[in-house]
Each structure stands twice: as C-alpha cells, then as structure tokens.
N, C-alpha and C positions, 0 to 999 in steps of 0.2 A: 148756386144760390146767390141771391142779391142780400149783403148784410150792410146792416145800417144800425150806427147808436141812437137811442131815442133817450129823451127824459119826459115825460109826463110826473105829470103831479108830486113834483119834488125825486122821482125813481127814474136814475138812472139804467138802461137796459139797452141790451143789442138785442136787435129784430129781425127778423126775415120777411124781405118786401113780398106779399104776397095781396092779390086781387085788387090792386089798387089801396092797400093801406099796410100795416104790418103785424106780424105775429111775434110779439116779444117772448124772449128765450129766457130760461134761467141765469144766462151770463149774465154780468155786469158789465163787462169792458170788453173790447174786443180783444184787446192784447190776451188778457185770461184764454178768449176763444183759441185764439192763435197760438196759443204756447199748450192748450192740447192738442193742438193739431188732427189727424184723422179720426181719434177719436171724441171729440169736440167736437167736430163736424157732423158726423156720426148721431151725435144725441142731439145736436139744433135742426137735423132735417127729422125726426124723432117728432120735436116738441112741434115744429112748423106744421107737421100735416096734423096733427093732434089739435093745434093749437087756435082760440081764436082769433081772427083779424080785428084788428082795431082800426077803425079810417078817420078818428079824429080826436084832437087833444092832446097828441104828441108836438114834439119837436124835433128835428134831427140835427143832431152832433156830428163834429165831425168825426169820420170813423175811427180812427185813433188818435187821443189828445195830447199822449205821450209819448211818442218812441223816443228810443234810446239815439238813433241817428237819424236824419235825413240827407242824403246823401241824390248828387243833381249834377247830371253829365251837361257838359257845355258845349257849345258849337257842334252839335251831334246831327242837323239834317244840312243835305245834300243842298237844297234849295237856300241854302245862307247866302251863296252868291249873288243871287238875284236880287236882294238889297241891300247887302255889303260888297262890292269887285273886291275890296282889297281883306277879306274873309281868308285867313289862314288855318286851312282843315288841320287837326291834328291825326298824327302816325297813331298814336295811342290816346284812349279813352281821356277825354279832360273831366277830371270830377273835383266840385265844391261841396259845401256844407251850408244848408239853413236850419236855421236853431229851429228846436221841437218849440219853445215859448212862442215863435211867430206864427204856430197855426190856430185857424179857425175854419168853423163849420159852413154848412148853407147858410143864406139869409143873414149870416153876420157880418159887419162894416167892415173895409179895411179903409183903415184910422192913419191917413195921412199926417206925416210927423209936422210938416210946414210947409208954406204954399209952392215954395222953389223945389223941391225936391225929385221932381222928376218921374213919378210911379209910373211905371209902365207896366204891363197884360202879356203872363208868356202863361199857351195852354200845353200840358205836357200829363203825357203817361204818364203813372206812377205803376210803381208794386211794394207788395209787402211783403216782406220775408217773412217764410212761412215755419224755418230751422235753423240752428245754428249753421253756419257757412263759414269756412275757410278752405281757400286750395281747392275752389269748386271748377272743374272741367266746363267750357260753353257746351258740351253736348249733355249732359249733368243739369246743367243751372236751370232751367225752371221746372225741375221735382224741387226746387227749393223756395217754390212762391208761392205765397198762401193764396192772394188773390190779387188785382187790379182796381183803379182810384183813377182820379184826377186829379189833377195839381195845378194851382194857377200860381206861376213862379212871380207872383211880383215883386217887383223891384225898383229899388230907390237910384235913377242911373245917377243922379248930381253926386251920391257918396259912393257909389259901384264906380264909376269913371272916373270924373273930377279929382275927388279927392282920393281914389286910390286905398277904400275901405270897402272891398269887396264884401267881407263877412256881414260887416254890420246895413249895407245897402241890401244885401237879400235877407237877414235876416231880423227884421223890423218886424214888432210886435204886429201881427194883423195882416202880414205880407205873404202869407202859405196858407190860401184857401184851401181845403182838401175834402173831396169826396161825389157825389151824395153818400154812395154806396160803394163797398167793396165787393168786387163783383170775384167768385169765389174763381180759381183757375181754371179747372173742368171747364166751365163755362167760356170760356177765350179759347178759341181755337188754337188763334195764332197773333200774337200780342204785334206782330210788325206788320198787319194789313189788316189797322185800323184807320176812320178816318175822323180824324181828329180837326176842331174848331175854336176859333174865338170870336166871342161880340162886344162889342163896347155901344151901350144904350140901341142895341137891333140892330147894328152894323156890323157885317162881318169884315174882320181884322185879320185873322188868320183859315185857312182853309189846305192841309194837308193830308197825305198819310204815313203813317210811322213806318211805311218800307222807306221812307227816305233818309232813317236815320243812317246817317254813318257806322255808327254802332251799336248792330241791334241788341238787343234783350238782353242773350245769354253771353255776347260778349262784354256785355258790362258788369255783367256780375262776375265771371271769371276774373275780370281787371281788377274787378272789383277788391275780391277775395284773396288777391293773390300777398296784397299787402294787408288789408281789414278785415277783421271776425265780424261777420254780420248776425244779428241774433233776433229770433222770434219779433215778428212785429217792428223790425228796423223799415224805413220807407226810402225806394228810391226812386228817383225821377229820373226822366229819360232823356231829358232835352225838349225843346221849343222849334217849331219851324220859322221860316219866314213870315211876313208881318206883322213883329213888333210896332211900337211907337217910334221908337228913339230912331230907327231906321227908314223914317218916311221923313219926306220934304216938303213941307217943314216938320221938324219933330212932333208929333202929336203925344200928350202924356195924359192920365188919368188925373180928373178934378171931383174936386168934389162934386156928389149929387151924383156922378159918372155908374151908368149899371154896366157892371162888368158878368158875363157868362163864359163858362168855359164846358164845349161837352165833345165826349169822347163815345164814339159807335160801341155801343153793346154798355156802356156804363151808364148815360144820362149825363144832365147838364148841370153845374155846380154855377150858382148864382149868387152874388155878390154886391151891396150897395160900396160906394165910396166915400166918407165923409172926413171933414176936416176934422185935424184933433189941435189944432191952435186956438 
C-alpha cells in the first residue's frame, strides 16, 4: 500500500493512495498505524477497498510529523569519489542525527536561516521502523521495516563545515523534507535496486541507484541496533549519492525561489519550494 497523511477541513487523517486520489482511514497518525503494525495494516486495507476515494480538498502531510529519532548514514555510496578524490569511505556504518522539529511535508518551504548559509539538496532513501529493534541480525532487519519514504537531507554546509556544528547545520527547522507517501514493505522488492534522483528548478543534480550504497539496508540497521533501540515509527535515512552542490566547481547552493524535487522509483517525487526566512 501507498500511505499518506492528509488534513482536509481541519481533520487530520492517514490515507491510502488509491485511483489517483485517497481513501482516508480511521487512523489519525501514522505512527498510531505503525505501532499496530500487521494488524493496523490489516484493517486499512479493510477500509481502503470499502472505502471512498476522495480526489480533491485534501492536503498531504508529511507522513510522520514525529518520530522519536531520525537517524542518517554518511558517506554511504560508492560514487563519492567522483566528486570528492580525497572521499574517505568508512570500515563501519557512519550514522548522524536530524532533529524530528526540522521536518516537513510536500509543497512546504524550506525556510533558509540567512543568505550565507550554504543549503544544499541530498536525495536519500529513507525507512521506518516498523518494531522495537535491538541486536537485530542484517539477515533479520527488514521484517523490522514498516515501509519506505524519501528524505531530502538538506543542509546548511557554512554551520556542517565551517563552523564545525554538524547537528544543528542538518538539523535546521525546514531542513527534512519527507515523503509523499510511505510506501508499505511488501511493496519494495528490494530497497538497494532503486533508482533514486534529484532536481533543483528541472535540472537534474543527482542521478543514482542505492546498490551503490556502501552500506546496504540491513546492514545499517544491524549497526544500527547493535548500539540503539529503535522503536515503531523511528526514520532512517540511508545516505546521499554523488552530485551534491557543495561538491561542484564552483559550489552551487540553494537560494531562495530555488524548486527543489527529490524522487525515488516505486515512491514518487517529494517537491519543495525554497524561501528566505531573514
């Protein structure tokens, strides 16, 4: 199933993309979905075929507004080299943190802190965790995934580099586009022969696919887990390929008015205005 949060007329609700519009479900949030897990699942494909399609007067949300973590491997595809030579792969998984406050939905601004800052466009897998995890086995790890997202990692490189304030460069209010839809696991074959894009105003910036990560899927959750309890509706991202901004000559960074897109095979394209917030 393709799940998506909608709000229409003050009613928040999660939906199921159906004939080109959506059939809204009893849930309210997704995380509620997710933390019934196959039985949840269970009763929204229930209401979906029962249910009517609505094709206009919503709005979609992004699929979860909350988690508990966001969790974002680094330096994870093969292809780094090609715009970094001096690109040092890691032995083991690198994983950071973007705060849950910096995400938003489709169609929502992200809200440049001031003119210098540097915003760059990274399009990246995501998953959501679908059960509590710890000391999950990579041959194990995805019976542990509710479903699959998009993620557009942006970031603020002037405080990521410069100043040496990793957290707060990726995690800037407005900086974790996610979604359209979470696209349920059944549905994904195989999460590491996707092919994955980015555009900045109909230019394409990034063009890969996630077999080229370093470290696929279930090894990052393993890594993951071995140290962190991941719990219902936690999101992680998988890494970024080559052609970022900050990595071209001359640097190219996101300005305001800049329409930033990011879509991933079998998910759809999460769309994003850029606007100043000084």
């Amino acid at each position: 199933m393709r799940l998506m949060a909608c709000e229409a007329a003050g009613r928040i609700f999660v939906g199921v993309e159906k004939d080109g519009g959506v059939v809204p479900t009893s849930y309210v949030t997704m995380k509620e979905l997710v933390q019934d897990g196959e039985e949840g699942l269970a009763k929204v494909r229930q209401e979906a075929a029962a249910g009517e399609v609505v094709t206009a007067g919503y709005r979609v949300l992004a699929p979860i507004a909350n988690p508990g973590k966001v969790l974002c491997g680094g330096i994870n595809y093969l292809n780094h080299k090609e715009e970094n030579p001096k690109a040092v792969f890691p032995t083991r998984p690198s994983v950071f943190s973007k705060l849950p406050t910096a995400i938003i939905g489709p169609g929502e601004h992200i809200v440049l802190p001031y003119a210098d800052c540097q915003a760059d466009y990274e399009v990246e897998l995501a998953f959501v965790i679908g059960k509590r995890a710890k000391g999950v086995k990579k041959e194990e790890a995805l019976d542990y995934i509710f479903g699959y997202t998009a993620l557009n990692d942006v970031s603020g490189r002037e405080l990521q580099f410069a100043l040496q304030h990793e957290i707060i460069g990726k995690g800037i209010d407005t900086f974790c586009p996610l979604g359209p839809v979470i696209v349920t696991r059944d549905e994904i074959a195989d999460p590491n022969k996707l092919q994955i894009r980015s555009y900045v105003n109909g230019e394409l910036r990034q063009n890969a696919n996630t077999e080229l990560m370093l470290f696929h899927v279930p090894t990052l959750i393993e890594a993951i887990t071995a140290y962190i309890t991941l719990e219902p509706g936690d999101i992680i991202s998988t890494g970024t390929p080559a052609g970022v901004g900050t990595f071209r000559n001359p640097p190219v960074y996101l300005a305001p008015g800049d329409y930033v897109a990011v879509e991933i095979e079998g998910i759809g394209k999460l769309e994003n205005r850029v606007v100043a917030g000084w």
